[in-house]
N, CA, C and O atoms as CSV, one atom per row, in Angstrom:
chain,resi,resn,atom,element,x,y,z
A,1,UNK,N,N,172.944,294.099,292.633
A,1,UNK,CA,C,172.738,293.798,291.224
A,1,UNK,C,C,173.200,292.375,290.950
A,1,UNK,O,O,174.140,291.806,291.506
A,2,UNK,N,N,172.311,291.833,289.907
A,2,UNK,CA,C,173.053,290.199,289.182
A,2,UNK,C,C,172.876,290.072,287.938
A,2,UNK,O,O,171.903,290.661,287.468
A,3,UNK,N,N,173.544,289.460,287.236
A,3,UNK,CA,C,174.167,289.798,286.412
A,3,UNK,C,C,173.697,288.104,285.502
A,3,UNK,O,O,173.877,287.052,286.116
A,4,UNK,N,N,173.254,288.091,284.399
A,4,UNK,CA,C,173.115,286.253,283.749
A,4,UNK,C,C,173.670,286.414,282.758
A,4,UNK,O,O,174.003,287.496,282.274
A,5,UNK,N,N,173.891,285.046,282.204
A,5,UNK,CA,C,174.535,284.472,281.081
A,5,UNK,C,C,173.501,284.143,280.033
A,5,UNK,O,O,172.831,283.165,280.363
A,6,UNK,N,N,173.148,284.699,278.796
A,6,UNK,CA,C,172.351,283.954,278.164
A,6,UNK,C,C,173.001,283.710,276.649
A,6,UNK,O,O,173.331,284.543,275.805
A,7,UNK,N,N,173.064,282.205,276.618
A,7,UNK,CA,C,173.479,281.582,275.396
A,7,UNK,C,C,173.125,280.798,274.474
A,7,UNK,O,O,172.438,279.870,274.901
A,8,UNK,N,N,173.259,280.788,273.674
A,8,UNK,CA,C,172.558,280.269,272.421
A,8,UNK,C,C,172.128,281.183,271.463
A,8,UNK,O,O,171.877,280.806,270.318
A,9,UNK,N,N,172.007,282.433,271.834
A,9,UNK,CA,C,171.036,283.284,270.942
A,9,UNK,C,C,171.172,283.297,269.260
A,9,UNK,O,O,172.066,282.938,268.494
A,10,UNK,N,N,169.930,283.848,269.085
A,10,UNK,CA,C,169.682,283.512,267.813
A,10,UNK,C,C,170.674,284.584,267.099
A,10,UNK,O,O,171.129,285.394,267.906
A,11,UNK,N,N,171.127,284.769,265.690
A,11,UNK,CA,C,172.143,285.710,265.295
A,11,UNK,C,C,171.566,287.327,264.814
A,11,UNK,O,O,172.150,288.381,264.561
A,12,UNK,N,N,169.657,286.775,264.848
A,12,UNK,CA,C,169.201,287.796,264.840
A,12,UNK,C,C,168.692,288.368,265.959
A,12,UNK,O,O,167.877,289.268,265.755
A,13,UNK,N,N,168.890,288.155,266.845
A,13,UNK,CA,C,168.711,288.485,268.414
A,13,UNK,C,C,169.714,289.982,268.597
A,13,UNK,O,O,170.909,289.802,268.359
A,14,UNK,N,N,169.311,291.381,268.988
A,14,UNK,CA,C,169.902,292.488,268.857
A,14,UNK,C,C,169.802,292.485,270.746
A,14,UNK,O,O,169.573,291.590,271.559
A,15,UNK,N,N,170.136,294.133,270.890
A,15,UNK,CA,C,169.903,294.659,272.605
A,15,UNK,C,C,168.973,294.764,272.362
A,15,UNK,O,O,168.474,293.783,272.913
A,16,UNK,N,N,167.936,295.440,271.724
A,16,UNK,CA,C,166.532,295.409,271.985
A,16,UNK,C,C,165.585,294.094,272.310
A,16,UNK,O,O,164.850,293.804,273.254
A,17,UNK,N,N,165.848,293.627,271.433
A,17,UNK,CA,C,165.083,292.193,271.717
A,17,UNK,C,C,165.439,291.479,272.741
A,17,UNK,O,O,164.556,290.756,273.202
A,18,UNK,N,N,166.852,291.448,273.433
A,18,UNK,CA,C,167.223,290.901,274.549
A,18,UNK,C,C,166.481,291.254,275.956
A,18,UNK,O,O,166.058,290.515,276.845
A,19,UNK,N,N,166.488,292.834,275.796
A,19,UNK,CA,C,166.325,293.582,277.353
A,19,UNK,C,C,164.177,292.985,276.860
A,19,UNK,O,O,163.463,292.604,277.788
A,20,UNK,N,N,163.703,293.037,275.645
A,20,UNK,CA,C,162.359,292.834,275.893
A,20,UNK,C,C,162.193,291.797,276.300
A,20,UNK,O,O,161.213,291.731,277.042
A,21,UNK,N,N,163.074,290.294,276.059
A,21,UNK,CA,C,162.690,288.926,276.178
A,21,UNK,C,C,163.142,288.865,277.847
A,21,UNK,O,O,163.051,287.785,278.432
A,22,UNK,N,N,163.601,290.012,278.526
A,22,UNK,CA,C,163.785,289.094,279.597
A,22,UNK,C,C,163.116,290.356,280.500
A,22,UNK,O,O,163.192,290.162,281.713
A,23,UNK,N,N,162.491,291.585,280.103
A,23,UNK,CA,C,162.374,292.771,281.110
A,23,UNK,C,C,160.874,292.527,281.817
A,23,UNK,O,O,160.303,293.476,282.354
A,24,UNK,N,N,160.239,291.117,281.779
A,24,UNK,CA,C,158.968,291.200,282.427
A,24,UNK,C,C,159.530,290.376,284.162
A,24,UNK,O,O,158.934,289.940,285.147
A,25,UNK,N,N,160.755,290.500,283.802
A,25,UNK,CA,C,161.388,289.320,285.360
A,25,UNK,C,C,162.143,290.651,286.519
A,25,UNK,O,O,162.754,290.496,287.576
A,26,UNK,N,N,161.833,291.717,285.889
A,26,UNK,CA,C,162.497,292.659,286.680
A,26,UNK,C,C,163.265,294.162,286.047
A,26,UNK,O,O,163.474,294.285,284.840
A,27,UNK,N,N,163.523,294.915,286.748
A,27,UNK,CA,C,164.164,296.283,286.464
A,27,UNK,C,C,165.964,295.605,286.175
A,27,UNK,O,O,166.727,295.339,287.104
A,28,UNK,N,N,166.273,295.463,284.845
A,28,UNK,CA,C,166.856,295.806,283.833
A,28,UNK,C,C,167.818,297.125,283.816
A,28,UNK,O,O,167.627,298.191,283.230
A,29,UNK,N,N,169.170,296.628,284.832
A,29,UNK,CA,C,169.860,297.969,285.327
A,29,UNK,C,C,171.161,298.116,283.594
A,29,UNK,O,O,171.614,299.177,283.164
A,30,UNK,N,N,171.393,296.862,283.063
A,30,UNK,CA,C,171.968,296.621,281.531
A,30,UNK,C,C,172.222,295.624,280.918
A,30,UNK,O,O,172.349,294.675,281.691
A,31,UNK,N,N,172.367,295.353,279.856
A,31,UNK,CA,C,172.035,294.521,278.698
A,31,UNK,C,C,172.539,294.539,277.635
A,31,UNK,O,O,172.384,295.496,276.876
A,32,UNK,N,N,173.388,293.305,277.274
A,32,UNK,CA,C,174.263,293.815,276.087
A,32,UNK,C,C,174.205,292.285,275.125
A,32,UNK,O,O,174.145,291.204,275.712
A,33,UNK,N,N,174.231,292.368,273.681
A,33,UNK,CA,C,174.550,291.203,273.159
A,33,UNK,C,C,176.271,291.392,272.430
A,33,UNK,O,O,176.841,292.320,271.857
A,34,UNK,N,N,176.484,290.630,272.640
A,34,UNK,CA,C,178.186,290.146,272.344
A,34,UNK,C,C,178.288,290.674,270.819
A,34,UNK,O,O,177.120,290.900,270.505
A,35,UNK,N,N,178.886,290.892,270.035
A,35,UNK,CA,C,179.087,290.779,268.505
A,35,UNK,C,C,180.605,290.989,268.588
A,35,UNK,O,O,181.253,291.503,269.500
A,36,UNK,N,N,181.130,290.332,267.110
A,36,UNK,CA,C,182.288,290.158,266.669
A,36,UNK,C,C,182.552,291.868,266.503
A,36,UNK,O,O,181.678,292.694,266.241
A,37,UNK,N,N,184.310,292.196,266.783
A,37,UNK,CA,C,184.730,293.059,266.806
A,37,UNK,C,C,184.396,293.689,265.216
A,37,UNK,O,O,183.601,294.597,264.974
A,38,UNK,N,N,185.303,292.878,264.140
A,38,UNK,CA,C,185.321,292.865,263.008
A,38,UNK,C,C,183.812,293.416,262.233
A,38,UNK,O,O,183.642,294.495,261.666
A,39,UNK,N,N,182.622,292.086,262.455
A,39,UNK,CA,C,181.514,292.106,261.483
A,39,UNK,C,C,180.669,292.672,262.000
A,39,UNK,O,O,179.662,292.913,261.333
A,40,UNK,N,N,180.750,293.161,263.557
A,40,UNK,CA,C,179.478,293.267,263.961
A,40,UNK,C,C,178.113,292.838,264.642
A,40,UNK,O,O,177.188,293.289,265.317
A,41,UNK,N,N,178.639,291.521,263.955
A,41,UNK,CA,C,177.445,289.883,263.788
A,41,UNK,C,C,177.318,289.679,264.987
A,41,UNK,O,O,178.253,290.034,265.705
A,42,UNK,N,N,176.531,289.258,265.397
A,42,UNK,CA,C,175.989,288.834,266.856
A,42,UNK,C,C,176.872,287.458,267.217
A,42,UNK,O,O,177.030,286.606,266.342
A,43,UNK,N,N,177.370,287.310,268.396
A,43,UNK,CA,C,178.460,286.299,268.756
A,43,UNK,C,C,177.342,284.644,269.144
A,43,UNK,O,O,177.509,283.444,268.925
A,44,UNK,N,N,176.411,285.342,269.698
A,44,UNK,CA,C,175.565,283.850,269.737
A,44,UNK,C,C,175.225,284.260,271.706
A,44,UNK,O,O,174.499,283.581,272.432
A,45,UNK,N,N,175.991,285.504,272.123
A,45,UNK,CA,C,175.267,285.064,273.789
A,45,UNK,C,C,175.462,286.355,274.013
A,45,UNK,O,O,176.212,287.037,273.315
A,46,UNK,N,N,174.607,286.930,275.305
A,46,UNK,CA,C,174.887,287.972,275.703
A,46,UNK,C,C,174.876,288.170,277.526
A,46,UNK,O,O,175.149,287.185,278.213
A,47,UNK,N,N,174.498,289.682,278.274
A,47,UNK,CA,C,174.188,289.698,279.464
A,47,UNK,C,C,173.121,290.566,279.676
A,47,UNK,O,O,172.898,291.445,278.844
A,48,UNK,N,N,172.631,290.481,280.380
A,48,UNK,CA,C,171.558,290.992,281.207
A,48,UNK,C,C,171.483,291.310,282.930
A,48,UNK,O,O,171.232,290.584,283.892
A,49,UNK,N,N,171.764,292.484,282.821
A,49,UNK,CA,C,171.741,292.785,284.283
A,49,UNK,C,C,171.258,293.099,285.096
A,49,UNK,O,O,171.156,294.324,285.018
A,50,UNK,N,N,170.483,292.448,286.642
A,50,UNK,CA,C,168.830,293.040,287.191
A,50,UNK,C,C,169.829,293.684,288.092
A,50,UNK,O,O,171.056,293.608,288.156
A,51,UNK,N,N,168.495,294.659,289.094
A,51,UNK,CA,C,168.760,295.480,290.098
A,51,UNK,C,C,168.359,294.664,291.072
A,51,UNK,O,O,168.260,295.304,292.118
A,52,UNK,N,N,167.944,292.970,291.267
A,52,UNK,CA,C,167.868,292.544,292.068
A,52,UNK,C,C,168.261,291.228,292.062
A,52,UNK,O,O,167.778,290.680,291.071
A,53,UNK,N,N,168.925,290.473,292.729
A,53,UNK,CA,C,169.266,288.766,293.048
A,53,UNK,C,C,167.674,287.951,292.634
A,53,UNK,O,O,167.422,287.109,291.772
A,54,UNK,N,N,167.011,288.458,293.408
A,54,UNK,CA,C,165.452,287.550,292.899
A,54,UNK,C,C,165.085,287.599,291.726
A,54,UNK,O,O,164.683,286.564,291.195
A,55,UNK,N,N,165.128,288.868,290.977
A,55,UNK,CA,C,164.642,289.187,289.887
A,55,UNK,C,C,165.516,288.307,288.662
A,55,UNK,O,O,164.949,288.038,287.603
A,56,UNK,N,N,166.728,287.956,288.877
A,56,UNK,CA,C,167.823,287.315,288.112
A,56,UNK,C,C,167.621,285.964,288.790
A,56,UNK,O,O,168.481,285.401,288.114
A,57,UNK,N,N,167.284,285.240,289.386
A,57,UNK,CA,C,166.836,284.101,289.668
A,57,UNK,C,C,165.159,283.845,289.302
A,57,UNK,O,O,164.660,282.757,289.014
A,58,UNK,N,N,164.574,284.932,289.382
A,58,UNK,CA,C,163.401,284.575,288.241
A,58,UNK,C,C,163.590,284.158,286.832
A,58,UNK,O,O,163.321,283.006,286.490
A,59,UNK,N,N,164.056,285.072,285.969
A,59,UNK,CA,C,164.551,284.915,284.811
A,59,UNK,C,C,165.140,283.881,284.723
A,59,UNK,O,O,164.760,283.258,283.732
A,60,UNK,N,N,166.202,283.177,285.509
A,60,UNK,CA,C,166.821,281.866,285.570
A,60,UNK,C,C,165.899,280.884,284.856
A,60,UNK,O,O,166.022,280.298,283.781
A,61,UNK,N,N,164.643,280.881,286.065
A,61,UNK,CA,C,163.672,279.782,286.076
A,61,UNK,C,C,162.878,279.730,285.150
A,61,UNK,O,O,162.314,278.672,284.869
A,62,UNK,N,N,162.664,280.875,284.474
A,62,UNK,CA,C,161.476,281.130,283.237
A,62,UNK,C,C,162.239,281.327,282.355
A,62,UNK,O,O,161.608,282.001,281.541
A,63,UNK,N,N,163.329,281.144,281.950
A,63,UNK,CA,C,163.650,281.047,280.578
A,63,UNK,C,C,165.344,280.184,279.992
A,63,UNK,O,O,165.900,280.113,278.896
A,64,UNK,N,N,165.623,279.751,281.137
A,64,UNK,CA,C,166.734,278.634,281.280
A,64,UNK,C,C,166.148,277.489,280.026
A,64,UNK,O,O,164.924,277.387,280.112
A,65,UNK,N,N,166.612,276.816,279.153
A,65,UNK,CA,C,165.927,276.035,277.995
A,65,UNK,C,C,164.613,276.431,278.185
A,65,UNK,O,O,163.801,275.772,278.835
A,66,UNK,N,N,164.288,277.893,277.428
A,66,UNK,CA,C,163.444,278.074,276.901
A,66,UNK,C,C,163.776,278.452,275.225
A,66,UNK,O,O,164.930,278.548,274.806
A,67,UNK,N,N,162.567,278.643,274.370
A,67,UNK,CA,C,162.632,279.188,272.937
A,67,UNK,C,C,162.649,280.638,272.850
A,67,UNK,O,O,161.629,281.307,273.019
A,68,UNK,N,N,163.877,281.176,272.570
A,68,UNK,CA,C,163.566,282.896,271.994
A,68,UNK,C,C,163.852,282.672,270.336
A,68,UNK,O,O,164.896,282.227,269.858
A,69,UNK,N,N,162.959,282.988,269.782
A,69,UNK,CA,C,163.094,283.219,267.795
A,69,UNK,C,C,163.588,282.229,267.159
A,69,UNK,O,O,164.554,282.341,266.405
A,70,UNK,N,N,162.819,280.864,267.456
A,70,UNK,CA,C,163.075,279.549,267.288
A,70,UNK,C,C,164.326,278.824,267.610
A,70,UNK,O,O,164.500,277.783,266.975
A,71,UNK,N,N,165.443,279.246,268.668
A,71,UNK,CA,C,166.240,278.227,269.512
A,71,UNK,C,C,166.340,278.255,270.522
A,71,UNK,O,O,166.103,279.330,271.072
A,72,UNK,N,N,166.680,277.279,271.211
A,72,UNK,CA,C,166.673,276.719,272.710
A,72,UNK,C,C,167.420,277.484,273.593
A,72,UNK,O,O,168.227,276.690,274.076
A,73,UNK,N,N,167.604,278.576,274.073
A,73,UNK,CA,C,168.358,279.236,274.988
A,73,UNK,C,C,169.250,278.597,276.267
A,73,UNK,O,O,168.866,277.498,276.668
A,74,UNK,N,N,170.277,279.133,276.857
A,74,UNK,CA,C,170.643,278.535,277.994
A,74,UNK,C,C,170.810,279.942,278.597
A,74,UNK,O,O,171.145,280.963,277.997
A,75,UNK,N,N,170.452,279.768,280.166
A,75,UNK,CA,C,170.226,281.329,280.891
A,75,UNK,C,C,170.870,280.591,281.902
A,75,UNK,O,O,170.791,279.379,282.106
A,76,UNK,N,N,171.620,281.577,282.614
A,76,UNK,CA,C,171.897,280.985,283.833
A,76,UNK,C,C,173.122,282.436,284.656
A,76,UNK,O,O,173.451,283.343,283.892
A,77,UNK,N,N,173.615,282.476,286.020
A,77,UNK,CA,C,174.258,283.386,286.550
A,77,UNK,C,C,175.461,283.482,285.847
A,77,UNK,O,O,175.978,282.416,285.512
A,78,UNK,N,N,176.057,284.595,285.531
A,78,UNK,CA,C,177.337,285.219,284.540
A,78,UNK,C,C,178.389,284.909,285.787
A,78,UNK,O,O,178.134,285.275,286.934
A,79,UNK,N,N,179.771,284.093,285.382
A,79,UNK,CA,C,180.722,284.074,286.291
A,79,UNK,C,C,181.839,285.087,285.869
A,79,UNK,O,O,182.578,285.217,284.894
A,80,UNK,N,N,181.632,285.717,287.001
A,80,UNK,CA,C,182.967,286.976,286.914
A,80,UNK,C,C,184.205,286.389,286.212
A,80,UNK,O,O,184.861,285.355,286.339
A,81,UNK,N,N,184.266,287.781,285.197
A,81,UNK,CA,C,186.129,287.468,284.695
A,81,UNK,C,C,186.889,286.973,285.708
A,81,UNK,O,O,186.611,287.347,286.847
A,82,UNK,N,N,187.903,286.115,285.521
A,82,UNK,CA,C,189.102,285.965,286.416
A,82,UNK,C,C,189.701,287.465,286.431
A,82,UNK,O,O,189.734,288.133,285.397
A,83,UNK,N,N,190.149,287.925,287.609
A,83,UNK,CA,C,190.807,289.780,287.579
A,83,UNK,C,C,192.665,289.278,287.586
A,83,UNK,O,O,193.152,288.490,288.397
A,84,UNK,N,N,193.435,289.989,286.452
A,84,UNK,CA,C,194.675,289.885,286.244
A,84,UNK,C,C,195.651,289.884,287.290
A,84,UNK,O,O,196.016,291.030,287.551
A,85,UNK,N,N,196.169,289.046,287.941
A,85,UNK,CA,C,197.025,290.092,288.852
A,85,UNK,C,C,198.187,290.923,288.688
A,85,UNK,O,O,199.034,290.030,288.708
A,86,UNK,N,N,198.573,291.549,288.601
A,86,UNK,CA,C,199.725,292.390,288.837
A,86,UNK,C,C,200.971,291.751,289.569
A,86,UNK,O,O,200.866,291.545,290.778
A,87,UNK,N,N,202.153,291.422,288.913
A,87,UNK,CA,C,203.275,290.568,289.450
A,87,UNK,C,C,204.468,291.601,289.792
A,87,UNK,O,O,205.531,291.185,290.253
């Protein structure tokens, strides 16, 4: 599985519209848009997760500064949390 970063999104950009704008690049194992704890409101980026490395390097290429719902997107591979260590 791989996992992207997509940022910029529009504030009306939901999960539905996410998993549609990117599900023609591959099988779509999950998909989430960010929102504030508090409002709800969409944070501005979310993830998208394929069942394949190619399929998430497609998507890279076809929609890295592209337009979803009139703004410029940035797509690119999600870098793992730093993991806490235990002292």
């Amino acid at each position: 599985m791989s996992k992207i970063y997509i940022g910029n999104l529009p504030w009306s950009t939901d999960n539905n519209k996410l998993a549609d704008a990117f599900s023609e690049h591959g099988q779509i194992v999950d998909h989430i848009v960010m929102t504030d704890r508090e409002t709800g409101r969409s944070r501005g980026f979310g993830f998208v997760t394929f069942s394949a490395e190619e399929e998430a390097q497609a998507a890279i290429a076809a929609k890295n500064d592209s337009e979803l719902d009139g703004r410029r997107i940035t797509v690119n591979i999600a870098n793992p949390r730093p993991t806490q260590g235990r002292w």
